[in-house]
SEFIZA-3560 file (N, C-alpha, C; in Angstrom, 3 decimals):
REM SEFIZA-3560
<numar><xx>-30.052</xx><yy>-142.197</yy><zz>185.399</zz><atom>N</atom></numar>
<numar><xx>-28.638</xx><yy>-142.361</yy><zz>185.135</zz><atom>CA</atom></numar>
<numar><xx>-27.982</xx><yy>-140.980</yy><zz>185.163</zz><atom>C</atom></numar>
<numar><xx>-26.820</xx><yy>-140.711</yy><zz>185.613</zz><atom>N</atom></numar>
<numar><xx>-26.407</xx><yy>-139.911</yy><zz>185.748</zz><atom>CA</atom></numar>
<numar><xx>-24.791</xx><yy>-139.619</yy><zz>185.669</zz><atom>C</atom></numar>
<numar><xx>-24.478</xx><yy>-139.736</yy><zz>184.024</zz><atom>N</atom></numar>
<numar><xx>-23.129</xx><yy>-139.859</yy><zz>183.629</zz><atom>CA</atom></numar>
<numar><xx>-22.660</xx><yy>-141.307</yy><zz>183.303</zz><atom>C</atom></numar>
<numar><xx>-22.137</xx><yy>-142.036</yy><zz>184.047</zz><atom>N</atom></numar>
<numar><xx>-22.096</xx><yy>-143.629</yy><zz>183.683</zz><atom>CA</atom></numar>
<numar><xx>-22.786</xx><yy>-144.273</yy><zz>185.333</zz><atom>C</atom></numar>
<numar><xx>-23.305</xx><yy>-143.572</yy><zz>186.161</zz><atom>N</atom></numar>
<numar><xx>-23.778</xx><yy>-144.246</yy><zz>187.288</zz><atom>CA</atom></numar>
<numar><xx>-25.768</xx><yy>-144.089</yy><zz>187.001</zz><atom>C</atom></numar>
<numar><xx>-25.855</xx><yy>-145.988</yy><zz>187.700</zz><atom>N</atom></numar>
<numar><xx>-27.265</xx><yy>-145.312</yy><zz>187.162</zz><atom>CA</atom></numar>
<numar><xx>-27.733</xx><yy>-145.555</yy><zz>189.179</zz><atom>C</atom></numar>
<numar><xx>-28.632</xx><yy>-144.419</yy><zz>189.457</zz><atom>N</atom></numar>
<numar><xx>-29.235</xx><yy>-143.992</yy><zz>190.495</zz><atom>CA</atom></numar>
<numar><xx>-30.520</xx><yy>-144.567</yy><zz>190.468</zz><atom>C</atom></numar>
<numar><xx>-31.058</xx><yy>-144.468</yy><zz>191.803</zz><atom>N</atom></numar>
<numar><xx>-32.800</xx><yy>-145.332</yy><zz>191.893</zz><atom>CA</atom></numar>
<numar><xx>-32.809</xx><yy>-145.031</yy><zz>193.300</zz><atom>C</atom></numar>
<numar><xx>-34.226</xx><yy>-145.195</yy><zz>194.051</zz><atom>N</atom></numar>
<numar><xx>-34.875</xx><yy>-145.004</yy><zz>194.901</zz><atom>CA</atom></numar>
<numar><xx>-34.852</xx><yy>-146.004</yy><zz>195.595</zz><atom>C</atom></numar>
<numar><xx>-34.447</xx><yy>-146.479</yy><zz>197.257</zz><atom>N</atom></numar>
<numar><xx>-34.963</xx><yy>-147.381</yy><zz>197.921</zz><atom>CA</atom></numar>
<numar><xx>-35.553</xx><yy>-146.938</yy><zz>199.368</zz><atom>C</atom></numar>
<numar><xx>-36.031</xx><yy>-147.577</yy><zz>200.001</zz><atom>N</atom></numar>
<numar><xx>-36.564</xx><yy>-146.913</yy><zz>201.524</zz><atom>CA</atom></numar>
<numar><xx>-36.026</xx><yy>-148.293</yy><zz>202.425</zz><atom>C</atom></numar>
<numar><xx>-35.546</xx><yy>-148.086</yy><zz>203.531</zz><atom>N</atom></numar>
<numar><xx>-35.226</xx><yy>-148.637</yy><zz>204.081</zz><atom>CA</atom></numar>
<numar><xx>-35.906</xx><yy>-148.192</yy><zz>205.960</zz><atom>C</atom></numar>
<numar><xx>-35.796</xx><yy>-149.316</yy><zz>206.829</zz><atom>N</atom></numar>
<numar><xx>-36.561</xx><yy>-148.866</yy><zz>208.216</zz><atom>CA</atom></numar>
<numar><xx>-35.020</xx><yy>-149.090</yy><zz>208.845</zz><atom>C</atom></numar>
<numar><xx>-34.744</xx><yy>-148.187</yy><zz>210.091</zz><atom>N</atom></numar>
<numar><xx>-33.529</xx><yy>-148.311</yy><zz>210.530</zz><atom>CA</atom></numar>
<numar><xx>-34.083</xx><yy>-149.219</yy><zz>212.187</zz><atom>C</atom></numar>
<numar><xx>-32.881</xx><yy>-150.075</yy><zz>211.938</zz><atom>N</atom></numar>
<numar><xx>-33.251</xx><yy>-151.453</yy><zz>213.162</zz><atom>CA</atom></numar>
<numar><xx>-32.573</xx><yy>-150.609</yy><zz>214.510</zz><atom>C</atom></numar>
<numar><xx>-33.131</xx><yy>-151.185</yy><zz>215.545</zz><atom>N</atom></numar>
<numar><xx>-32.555</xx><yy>-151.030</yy><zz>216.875</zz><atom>CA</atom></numar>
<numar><xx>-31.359</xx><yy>-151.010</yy><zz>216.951</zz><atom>C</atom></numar>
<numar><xx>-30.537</xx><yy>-151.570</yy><zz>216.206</zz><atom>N</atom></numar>
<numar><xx>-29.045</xx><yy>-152.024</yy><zz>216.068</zz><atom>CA</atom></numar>
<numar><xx>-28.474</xx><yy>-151.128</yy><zz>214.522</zz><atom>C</atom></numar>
<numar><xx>-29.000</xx><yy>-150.233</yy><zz>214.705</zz><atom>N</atom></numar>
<numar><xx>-28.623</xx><yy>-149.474</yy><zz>213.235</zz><atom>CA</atom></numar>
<numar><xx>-27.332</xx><yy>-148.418</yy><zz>213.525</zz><atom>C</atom></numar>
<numar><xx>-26.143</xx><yy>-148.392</yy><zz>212.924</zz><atom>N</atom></numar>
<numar><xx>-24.973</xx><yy>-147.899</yy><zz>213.062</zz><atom>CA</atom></numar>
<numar><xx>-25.419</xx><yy>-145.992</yy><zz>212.800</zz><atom>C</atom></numar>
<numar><xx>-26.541</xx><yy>-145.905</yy><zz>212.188</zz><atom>N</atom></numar>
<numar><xx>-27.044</xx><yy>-144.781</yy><zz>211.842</zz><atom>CA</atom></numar>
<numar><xx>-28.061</xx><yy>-143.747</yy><zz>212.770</zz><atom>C</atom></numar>
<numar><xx>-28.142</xx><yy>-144.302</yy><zz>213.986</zz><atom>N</atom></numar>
<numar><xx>-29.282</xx><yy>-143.776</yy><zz>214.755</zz><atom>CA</atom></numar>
<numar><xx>-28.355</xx><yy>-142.948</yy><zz>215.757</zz><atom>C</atom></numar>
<numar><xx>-28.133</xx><yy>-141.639</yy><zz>215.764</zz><atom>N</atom></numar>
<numar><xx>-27.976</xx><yy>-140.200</yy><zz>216.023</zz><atom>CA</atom></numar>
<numar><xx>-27.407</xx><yy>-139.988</yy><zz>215.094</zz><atom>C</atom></numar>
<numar><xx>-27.157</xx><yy>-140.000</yy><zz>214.038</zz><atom>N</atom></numar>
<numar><xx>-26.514</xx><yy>-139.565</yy><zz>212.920</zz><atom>CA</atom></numar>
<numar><xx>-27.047</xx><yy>-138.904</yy><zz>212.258</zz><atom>C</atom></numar>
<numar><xx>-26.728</xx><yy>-137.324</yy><zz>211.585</zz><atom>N</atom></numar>
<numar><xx>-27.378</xx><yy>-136.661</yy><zz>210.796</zz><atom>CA</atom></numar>
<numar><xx>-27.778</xx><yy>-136.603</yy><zz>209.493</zz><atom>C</atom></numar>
<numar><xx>-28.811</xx><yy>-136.686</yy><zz>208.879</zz><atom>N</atom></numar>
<numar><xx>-28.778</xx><yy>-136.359</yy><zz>207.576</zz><atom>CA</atom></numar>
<numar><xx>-27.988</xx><yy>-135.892</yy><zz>207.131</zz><atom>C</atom></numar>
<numar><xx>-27.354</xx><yy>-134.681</yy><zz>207.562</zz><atom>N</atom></numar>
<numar><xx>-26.044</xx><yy>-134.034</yy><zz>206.369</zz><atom>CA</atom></numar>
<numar><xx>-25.055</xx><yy>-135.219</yy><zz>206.312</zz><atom>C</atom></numar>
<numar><xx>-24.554</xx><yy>-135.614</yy><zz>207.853</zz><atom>N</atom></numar>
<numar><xx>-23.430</xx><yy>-136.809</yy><zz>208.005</zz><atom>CA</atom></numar>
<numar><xx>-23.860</xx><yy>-137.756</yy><zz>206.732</zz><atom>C</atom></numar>
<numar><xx>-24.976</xx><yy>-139.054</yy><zz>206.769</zz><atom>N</atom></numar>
<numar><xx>-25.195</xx><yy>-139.907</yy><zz>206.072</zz><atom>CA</atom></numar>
<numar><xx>-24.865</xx><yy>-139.271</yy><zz>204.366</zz><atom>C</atom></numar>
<numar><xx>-25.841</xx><yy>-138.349</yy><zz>204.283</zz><atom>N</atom></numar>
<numar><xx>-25.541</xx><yy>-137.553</yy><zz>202.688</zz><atom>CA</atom></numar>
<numar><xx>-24.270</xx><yy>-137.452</yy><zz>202.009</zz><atom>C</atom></numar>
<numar><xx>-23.629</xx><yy>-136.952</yy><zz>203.088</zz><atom>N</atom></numar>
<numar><xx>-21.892</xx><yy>-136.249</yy><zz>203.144</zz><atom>CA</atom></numar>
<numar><xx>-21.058</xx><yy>-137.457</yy><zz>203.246</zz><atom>C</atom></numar>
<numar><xx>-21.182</xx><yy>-138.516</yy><zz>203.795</zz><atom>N</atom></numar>
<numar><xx>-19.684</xx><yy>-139.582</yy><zz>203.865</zz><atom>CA</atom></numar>
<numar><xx>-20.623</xx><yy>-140.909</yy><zz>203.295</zz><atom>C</atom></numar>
<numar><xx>-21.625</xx><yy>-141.176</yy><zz>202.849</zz><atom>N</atom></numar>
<numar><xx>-22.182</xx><yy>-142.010</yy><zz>201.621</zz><atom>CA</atom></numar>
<numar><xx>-21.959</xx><yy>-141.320</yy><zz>200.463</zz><atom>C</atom></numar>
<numar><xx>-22.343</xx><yy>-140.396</yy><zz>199.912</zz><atom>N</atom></numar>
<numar><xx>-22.583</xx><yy>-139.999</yy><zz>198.647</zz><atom>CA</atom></numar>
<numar><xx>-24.072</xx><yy>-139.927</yy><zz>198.287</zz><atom>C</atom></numar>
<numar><xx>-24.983</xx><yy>-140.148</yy><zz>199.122</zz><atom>N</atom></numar>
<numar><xx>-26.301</xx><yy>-140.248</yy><zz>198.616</zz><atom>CA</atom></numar>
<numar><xx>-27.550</xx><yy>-139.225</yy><zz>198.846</zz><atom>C</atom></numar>
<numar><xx>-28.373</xx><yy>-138.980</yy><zz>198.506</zz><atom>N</atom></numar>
<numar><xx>-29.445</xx><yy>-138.000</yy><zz>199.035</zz><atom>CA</atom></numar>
<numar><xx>-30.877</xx><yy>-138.621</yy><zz>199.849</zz><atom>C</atom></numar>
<numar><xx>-31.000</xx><yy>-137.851</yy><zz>201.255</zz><atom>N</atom></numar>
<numar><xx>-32.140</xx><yy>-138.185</yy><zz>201.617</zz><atom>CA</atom></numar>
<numar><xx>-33.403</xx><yy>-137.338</yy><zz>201.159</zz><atom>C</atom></numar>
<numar><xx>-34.342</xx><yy>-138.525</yy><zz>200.517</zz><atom>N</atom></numar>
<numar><xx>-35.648</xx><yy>-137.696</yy><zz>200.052</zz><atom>CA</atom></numar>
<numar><xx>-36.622</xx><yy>-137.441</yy><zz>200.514</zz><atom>C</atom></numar>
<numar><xx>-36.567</xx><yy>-138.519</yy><zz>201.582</zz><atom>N</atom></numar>
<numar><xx>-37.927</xx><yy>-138.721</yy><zz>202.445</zz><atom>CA</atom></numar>
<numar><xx>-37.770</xx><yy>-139.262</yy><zz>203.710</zz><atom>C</atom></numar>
<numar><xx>-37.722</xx><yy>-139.006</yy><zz>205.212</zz><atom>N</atom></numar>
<numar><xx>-37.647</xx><yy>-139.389</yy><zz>206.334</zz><atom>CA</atom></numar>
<numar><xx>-39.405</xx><yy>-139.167</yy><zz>207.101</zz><atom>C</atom></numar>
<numar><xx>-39.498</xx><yy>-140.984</yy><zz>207.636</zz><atom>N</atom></numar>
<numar><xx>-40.803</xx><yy>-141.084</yy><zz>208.275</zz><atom>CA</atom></numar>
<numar><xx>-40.734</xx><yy>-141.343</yy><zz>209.172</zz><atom>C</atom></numar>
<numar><xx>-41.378</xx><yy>-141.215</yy><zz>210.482</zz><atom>N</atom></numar>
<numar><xx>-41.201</xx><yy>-141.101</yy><zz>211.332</zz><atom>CA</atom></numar>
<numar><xx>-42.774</xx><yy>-141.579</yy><zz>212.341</zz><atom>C</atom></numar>
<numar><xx>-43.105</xx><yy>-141.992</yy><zz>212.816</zz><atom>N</atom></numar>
<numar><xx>-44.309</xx><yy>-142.835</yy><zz>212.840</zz><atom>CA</atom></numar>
<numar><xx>-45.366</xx><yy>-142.053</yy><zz>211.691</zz><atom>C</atom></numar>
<numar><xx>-46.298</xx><yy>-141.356</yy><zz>212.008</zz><atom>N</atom></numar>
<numar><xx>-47.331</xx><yy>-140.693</yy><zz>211.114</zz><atom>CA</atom></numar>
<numar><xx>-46.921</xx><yy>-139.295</yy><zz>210.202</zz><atom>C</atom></numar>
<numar><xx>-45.582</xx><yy>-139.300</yy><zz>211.032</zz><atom>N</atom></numar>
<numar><xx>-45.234</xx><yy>-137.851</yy><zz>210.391</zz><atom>CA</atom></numar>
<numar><xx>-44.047</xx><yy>-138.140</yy><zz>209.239</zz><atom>C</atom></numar>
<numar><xx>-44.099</xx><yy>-137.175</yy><zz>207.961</zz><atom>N</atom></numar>
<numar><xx>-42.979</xx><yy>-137.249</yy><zz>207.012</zz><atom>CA</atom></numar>
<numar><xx>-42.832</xx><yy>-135.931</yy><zz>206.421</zz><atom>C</atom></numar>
<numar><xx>-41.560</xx><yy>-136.524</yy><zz>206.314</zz><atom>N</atom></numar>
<numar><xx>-40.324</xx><yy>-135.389</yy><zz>206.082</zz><atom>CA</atom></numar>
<numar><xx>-39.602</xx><yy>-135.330</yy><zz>204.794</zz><atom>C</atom></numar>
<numar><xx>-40.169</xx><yy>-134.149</yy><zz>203.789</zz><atom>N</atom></numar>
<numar><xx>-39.925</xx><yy>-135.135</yy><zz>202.013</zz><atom>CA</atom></numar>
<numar><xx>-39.042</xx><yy>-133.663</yy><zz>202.325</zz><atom>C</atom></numar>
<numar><xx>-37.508</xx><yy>-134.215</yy><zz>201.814</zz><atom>N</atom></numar>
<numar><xx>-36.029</xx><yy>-133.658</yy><zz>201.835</zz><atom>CA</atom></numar>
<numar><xx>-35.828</xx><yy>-133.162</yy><zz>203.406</zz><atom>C</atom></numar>
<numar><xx>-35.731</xx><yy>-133.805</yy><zz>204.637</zz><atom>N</atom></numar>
<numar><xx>-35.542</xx><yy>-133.278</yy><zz>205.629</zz><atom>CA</atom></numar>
<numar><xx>-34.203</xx><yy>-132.235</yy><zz>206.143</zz><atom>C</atom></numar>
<numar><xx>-34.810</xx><yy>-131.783</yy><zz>206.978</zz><atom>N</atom></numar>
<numar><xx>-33.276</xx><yy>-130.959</yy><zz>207.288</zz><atom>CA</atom></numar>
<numar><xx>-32.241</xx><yy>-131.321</yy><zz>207.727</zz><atom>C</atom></numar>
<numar><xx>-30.705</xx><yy>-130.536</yy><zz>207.219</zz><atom>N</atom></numar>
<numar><xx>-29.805</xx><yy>-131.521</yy><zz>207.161</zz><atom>CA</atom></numar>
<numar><xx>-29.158</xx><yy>-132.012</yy><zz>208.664</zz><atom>C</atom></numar>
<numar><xx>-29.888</xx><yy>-131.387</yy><zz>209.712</zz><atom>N</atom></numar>
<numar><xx>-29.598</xx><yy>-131.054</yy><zz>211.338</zz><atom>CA</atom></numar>
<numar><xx>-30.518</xx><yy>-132.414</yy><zz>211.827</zz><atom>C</atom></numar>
<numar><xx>-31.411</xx><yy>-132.867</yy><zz>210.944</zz><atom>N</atom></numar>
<numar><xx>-32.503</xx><yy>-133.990</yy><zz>211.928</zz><atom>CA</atom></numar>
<numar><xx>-31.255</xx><yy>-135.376</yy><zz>212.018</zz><atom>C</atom></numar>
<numar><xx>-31.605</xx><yy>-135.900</yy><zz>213.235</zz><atom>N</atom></numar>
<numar><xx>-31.032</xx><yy>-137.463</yy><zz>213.169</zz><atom>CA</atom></numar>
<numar><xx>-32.057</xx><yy>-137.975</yy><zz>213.798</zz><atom>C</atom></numar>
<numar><xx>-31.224</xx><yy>-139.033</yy><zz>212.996</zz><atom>N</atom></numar>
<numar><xx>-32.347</xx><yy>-140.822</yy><zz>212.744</zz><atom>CA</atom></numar>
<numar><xx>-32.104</xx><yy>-141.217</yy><zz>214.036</zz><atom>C</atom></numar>
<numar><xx>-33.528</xx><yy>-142.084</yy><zz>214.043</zz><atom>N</atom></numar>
<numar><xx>-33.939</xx><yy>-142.679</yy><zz>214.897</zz><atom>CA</atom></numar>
<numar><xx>-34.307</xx><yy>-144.019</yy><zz>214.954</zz><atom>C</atom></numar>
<numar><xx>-33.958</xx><yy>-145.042</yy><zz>215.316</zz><atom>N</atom></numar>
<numar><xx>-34.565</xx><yy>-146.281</yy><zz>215.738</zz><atom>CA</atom></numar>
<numar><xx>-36.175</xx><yy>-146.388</yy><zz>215.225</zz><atom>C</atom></numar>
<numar><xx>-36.318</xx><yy>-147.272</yy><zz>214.186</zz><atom>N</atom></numar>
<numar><xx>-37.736</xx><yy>-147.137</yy><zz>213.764</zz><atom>CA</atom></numar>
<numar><xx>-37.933</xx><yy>-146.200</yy><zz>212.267</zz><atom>C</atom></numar>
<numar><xx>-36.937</xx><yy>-145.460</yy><zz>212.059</zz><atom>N</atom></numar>
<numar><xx>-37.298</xx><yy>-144.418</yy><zz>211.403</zz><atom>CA</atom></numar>
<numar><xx>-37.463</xx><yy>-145.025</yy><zz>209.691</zz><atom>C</atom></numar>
<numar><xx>-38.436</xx><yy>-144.730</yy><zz>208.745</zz><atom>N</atom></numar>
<numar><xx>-38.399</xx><yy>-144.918</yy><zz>207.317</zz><atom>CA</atom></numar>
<numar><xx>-37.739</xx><yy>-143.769</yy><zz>206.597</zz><atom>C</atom></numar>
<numar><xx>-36.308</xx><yy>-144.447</yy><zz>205.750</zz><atom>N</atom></numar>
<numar><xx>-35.603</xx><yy>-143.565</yy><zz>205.029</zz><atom>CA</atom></numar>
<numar><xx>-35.901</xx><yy>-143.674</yy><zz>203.718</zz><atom>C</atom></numar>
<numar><xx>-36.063</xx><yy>-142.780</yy><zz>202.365</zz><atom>N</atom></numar>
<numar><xx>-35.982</xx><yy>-142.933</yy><zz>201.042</zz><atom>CA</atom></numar>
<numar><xx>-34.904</xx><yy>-142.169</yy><zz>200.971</zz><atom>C</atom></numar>
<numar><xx>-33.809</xx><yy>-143.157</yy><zz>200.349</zz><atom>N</atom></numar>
<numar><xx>-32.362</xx><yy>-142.524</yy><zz>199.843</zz><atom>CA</atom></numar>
<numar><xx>-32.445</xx><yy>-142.678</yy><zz>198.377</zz><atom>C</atom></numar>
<numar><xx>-31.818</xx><yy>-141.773</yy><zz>197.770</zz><atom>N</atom></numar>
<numar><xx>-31.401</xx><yy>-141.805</yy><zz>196.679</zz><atom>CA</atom></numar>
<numar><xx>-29.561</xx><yy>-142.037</yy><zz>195.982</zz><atom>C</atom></numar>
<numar><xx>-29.619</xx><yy>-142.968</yy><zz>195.201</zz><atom>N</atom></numar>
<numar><xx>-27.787</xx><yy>-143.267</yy><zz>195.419</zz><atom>CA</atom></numar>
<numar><xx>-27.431</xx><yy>-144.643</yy><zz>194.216</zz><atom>C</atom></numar>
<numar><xx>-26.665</xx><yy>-144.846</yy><zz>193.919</zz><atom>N</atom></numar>
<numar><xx>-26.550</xx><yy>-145.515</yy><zz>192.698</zz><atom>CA</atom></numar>
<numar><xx>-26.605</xx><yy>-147.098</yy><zz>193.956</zz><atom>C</atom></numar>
<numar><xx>-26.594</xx><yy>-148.192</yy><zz>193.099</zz><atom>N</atom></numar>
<numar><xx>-26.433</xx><yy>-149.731</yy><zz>193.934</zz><atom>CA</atom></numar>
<numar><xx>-25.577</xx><yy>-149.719</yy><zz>194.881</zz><atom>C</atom></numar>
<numar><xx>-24.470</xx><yy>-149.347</yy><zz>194.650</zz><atom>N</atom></numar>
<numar><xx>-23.261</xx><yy>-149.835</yy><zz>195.758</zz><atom>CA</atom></numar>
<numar><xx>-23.538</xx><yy>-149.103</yy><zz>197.277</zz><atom>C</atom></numar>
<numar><xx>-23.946</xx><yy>-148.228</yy><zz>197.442</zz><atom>N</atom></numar>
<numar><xx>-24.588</xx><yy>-147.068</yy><zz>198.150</zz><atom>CA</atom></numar>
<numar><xx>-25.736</xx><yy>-147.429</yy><zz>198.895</zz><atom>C</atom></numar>
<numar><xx>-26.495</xx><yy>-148.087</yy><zz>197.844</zz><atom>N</atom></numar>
<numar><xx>-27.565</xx><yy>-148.726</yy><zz>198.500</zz><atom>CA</atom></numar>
<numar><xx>-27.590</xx><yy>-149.521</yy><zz>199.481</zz><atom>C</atom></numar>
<numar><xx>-26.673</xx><yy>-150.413</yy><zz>198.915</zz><atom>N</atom></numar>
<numar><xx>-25.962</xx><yy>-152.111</yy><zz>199.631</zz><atom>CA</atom></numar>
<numar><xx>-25.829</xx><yy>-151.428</yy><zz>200.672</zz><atom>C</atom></numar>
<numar><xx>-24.896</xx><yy>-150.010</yy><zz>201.020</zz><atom>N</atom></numar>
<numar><xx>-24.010</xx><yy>-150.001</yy><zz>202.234</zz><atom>CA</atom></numar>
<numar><xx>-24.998</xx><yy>-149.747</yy><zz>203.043</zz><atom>C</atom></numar>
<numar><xx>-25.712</xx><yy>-148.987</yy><zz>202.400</zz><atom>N</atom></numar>
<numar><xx>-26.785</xx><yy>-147.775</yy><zz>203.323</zz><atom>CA</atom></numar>
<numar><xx>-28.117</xx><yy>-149.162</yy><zz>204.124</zz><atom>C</atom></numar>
<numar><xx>-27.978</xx><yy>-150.131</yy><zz>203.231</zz><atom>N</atom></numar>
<numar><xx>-28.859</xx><yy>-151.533</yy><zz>203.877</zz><atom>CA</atom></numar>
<numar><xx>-28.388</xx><yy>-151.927</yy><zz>205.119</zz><atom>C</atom></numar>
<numar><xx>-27.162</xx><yy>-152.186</yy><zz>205.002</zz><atom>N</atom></numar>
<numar><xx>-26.132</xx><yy>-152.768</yy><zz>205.949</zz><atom>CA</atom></numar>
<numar><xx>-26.059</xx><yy>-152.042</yy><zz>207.176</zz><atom>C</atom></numar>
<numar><xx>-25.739</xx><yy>-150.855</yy><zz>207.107</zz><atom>N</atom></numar>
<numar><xx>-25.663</xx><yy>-149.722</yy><zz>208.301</zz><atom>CA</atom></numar>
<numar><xx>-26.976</xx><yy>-149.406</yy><zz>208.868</zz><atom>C</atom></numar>
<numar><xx>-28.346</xx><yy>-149.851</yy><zz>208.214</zz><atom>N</atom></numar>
<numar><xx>-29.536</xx><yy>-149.321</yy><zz>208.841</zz><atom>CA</atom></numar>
<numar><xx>-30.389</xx><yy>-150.544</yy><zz>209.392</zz><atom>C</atom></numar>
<numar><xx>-29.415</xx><yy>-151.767</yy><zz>208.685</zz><atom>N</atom></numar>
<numar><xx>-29.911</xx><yy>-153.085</yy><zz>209.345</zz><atom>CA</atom></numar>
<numar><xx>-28.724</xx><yy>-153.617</yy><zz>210.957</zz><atom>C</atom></numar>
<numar><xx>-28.007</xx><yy>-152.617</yy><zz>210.658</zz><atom>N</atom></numar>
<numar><xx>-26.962</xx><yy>-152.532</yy><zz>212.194</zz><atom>CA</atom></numar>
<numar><xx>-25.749</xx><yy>-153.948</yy><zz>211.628</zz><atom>C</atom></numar>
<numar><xx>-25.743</xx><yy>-154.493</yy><zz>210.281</zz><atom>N</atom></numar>
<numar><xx>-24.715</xx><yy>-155.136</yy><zz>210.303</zz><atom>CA</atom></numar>
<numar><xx>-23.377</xx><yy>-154.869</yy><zz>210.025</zz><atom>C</atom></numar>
//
């Protein structure tokens, strides 16, 4: 929790149809509100990646971000 918002961990896989695939980590961080902790990438991972990498089709994200954030960050990486 952090003030009156309470924060938590989810990972999400970004779909073929994901509104997020060339998009940068700083971008997603910067116009969500949330932090990336962990980006996977087939065998390889990336715990706090740099803020220059973009996502990819396939890619496993751990964001950090209160619920509402979450919801969105579902939505945009499931391409709806």
């Amino acid at each position: 929790m952090l003030g009156d918002r309470v924060l938590d961990l989810s990972r999400f896989t970004l779909g073929a149809n994901s509104k997020l695939i060339g998009g940068s980590v700083q971008s997603a961080e910067h116009e969500l509100d949330l932090s990336v902790v962990l980006l996977k990438r087939g065998k390889d991972a990336d715990l706090h990646p740099d803020d220059a990498r973009r996502f990819q089709a396939g890619d496993e994200v751990t964001v950090f971000a209160d619920t509402a954030t979450l919801q969105r960050f579902r939505r945009l990486a499931d391409g709806a």
